[in-house]
PAVOPA-282774 format. One line per field, with one value per residue (C-alpha): x, y, z; residue number from 1; residue in three letters. Coordinates in steps of 0.1 Angstrom, whole numbers, plus 5000, padded with zeros to 4 digits. Example, Ala and Ser with C-alpha at 12.3 -4.5 7.8 and 13.67 -1.06 7.14 Angstrom:
<sites>
xx <- [5123	5137]
yy <- [4955	4989]
zz <- [5078	5071]
num <- [1	2]
residu <- [Ala	Ser]
</sites>
This chain:
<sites>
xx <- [4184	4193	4162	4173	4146	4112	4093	4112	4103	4068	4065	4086	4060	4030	4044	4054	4021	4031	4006	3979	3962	3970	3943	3929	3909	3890	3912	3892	3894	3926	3903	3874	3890	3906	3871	3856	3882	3886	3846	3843	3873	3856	3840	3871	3895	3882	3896	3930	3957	3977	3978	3974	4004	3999	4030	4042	4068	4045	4021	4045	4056	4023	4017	4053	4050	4026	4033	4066	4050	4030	4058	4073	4104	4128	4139	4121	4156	4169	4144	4138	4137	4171	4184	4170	4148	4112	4083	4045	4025	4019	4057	4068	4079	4112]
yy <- [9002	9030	9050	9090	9116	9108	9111	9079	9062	9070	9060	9027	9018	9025	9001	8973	8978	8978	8975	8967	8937	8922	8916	8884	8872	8846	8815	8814	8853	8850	8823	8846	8876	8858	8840	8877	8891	8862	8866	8901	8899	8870	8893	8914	8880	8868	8900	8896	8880	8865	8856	8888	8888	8913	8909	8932	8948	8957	8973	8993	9001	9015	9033	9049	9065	9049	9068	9049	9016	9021	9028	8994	9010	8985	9010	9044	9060	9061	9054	9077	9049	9033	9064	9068	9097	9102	9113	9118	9107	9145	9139	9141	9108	9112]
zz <- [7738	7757	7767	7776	7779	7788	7754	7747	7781	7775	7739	7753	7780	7757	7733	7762	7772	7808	7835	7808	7802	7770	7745	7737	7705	7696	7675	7646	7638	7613	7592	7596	7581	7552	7542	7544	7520	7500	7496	7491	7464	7446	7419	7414	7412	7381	7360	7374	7346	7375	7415	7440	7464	7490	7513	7539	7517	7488	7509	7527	7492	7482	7513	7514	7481	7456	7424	7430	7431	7404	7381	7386	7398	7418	7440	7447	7460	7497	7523	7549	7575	7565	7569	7602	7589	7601	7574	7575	7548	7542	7532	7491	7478	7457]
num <- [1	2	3	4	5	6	7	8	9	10	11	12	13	14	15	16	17	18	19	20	21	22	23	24	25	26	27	28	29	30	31	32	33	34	35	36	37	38	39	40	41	42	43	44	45	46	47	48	49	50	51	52	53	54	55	56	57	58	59	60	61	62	63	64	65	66	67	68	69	70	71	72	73	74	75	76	77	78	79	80	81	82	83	84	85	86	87	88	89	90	91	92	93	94]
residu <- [Unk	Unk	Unk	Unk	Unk	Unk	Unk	Unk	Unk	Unk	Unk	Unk	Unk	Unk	Unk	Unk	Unk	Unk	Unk	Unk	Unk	Unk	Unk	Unk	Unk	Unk	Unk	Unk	Unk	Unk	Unk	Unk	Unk	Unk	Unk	Unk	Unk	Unk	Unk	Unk	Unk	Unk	Unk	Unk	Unk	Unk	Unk	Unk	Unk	Unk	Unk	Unk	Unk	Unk	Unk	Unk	Unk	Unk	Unk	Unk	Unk	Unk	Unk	Unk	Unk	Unk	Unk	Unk	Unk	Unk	Unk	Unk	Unk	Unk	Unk	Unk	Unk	Unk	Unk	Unk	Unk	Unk	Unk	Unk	Unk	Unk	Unk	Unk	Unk	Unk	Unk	Unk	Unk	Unk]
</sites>
């Protein structure tokens, strides 16, 4: 990737992380978090008529536009970042 102005060469660095110690966390935090929401969902997962999937693309789904996902539609139109487009959740969802 070709880096030009220095926006980019700061936005680049912030995201390498250079010169900063990375962060470390404790092994048994994934299983810690998943017993917490498993446990606070218990309740909730009794009402539900089949298995909750939350994957990465249905959440970005929801939070990209989430009228769109709740219509069931397969494909809420062109995507903003396909199309190399940048929008703000302030943005209208088509």
């Amino acid at each position: 990737m070709t880096v030009s102005n220095p926006a980019q060469r700061r936005v680049l660095s912030e995201l390498r992380g250079v010169g900063v110690e990375r962060p470390t966390f404790d092994p048994a935090l994934a299983m810690a978090l998943r017993e917490r929401i498993e446990t606070s969902l218990e309740d909730l997962a009794g009402e539900l008529d089949r298995p909750l999937w939350a994957s990465k693309q249905a959440l970005s789904r929801i939070l990209g536009c989430e009228a769109h996902h709740v219509s069931g539609a397969d494909s809420p139109g062109p995507s903003p970042l396909r199309e190399g487009r940048w929008f703000t959740r302030r943005s209208s969802c088509r």
